[in-house]
C-alpha positions, 0 to 999 in steps of 0.5 A, spaced: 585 099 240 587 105 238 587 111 234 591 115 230 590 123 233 591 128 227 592 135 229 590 140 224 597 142 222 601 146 215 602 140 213 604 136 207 598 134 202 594 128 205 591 122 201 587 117 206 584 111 205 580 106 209 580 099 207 575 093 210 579 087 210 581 080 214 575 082 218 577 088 221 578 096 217 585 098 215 585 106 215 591 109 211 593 116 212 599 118 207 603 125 207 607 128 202 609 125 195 606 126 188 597 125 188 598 119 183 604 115 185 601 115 192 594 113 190 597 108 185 601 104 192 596 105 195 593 101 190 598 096 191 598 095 199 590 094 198 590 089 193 596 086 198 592 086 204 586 083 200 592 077 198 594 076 204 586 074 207 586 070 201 592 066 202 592 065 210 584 066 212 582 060 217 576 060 215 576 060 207 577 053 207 581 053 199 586 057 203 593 055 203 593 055 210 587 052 211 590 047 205 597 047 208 593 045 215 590 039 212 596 037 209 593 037 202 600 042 200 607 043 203 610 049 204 614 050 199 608 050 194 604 055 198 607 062 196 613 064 199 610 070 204 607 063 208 614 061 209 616 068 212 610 069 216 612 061 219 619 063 221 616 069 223 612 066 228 617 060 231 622 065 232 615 069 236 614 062 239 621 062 241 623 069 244 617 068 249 618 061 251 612 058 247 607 064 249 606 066 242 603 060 238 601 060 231 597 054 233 591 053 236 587 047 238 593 044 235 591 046 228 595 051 224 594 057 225 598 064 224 593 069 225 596 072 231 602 073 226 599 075 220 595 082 221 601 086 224 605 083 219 601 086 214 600 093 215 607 093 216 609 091 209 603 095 206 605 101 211 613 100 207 610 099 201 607 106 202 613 109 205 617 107 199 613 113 194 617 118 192 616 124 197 613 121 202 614 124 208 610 120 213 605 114 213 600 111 219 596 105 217 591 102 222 589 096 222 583 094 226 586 098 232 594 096 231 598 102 229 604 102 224 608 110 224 612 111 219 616 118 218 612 124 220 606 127 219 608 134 218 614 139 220 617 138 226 610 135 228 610 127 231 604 122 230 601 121 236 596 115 238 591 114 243 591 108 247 582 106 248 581 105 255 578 098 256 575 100 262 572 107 261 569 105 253 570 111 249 577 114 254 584 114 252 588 109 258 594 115 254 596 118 249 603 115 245 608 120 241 612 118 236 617 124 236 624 122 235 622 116 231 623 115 224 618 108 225 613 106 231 608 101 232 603 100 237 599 094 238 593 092 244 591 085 245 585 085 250 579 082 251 575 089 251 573 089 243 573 081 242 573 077 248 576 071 250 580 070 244 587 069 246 589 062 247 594 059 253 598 055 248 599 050 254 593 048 255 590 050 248 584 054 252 582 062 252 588 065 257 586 066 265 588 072 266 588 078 271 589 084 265 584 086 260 589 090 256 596 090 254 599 096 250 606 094 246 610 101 243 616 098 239 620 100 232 615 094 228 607 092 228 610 085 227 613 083 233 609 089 237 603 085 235 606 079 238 608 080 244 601 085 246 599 077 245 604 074 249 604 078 254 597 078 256 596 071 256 603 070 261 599 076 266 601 082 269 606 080 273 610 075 268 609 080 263 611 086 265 617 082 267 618 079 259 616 086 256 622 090 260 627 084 257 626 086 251 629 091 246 627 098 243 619 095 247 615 098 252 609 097 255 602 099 258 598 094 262 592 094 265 588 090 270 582 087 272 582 091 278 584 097 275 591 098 276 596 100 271 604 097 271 607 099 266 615 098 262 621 103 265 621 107 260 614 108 257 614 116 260 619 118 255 612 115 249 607 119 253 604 126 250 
């Protein structure tokens, strides 16, 4: 999980917004642009949102993919969005050697994919209003940052520790950034849910949480997810491989690795 930490600042006017959807809440925080252009995106992105649970939910079953899963409907009469979210996942798939899966139990199944993917469109959409001079879109614990919240001052995230419930593990910047995301997989809010795509079975692990900073929440989700299930060691080795990534992993015993360049992120 983490939180966007807001600092009271001369900034520009702010339009924040929270949203309950796919299961989780979505918390918008727009800065700059005119009132009525940023209320009508913001209006978009939620009916976007609202789209995407509609079209890729697992537990509707008119869903299309659900639909698709049964094979009652090919790819090409989905909506063009479970097409790009498909190639998205096999290139995931392909980039961690099979750690990230948009399968489980052998079924279909984007969900790994499909949040991050979300908020970061929903977060561009936003970023494109007229003026707009920053944007952060939490979704159920997985930041996109976008610009700035103010003069010369960065957006900051702070990382929940999964061992310590209600402390920080650290405090991400994104200053020098013009876009950053920060995406935690773990088992300290929902348990044993990531798969081992080798055996189809709840991943054994030594981390409780793996923290990922990169430009975009699509792929930082991703490999949060990838990496947790690979492990500390192997997935501290994978992370560092990667460009424009850094991570934070925490283990059961306690101990904190982290990627190289991860201090530059810190504050």
């Amino acid at each position: 999980m983490a939180d966007t930490v807001v600092e009271p600042t001369q900034a520009p006017a702010a339009v924040r917004h929270a949203e309950e959807v796919m299961g989780t809440v979505f918390s918008f925080d727009v800065r700059g642009g005119d009132a009525g252009a940023v209320q009508a995106a913001l209006g978009e992105a939620v009916a976007g949102l609202h789209r995407v649970d509609e079209v890729f939910s697992t537990y509707r079953d008119d869903s299309q993919i659900s639909r698709l899963a049964r094979g009652e409907l090919t790819v090409e009469e989905c909506d063009p969005e479970v097409a790009e979210v498909l190639e998205l996942g096999a290139e995931a798939e392909g980039l961690s050697e099979g750690w990230f899966s948009t399968r489980y139990e052998g079924r279909l199944d984007p969900t790994g994919i499909v949040k991050g993917w979300s908020a970061e469109r929903a977060a561009r959409h936003l970023a494109g209003v007229p003026g707009v001079t920053g944007v952060s879109l939490n979704g159920g614990g997985d930041v996109q940052l976008l610009g700035v919240p103010g003069p010369q001052r960065p957006w900051r995230v702070g990382v929940s520790d999964p061992l310590r419930p209600g402390g920080l593990a650290a405090v991400i910047s994104a200053a020098g950034a013009s876009e950053l995301a920060v995406a935690t997989s773990g088992t300290a809010e929902r348990g044993d849910h990531i798969v081992d795509p080798r055996t189809g079975r709840s991943a054994v692990t030594d981390l409780v949480a793996v923290t990922v900073v990169a430009p975009s929440l699509t792929w930082a989700d991703c490999w949060a997810t990838a990496a947790f299930a690979m492990g500390s060691r192997q997935g501290l080795r994978w992370l560092e491989s990667l460009p424009d990534v850094e991570a934070l992993l925490i283990t059961a015993g306690d101990e904190v690795r982290c990627t190289g360049g991860l201090a530059s992120r810190l504050g």
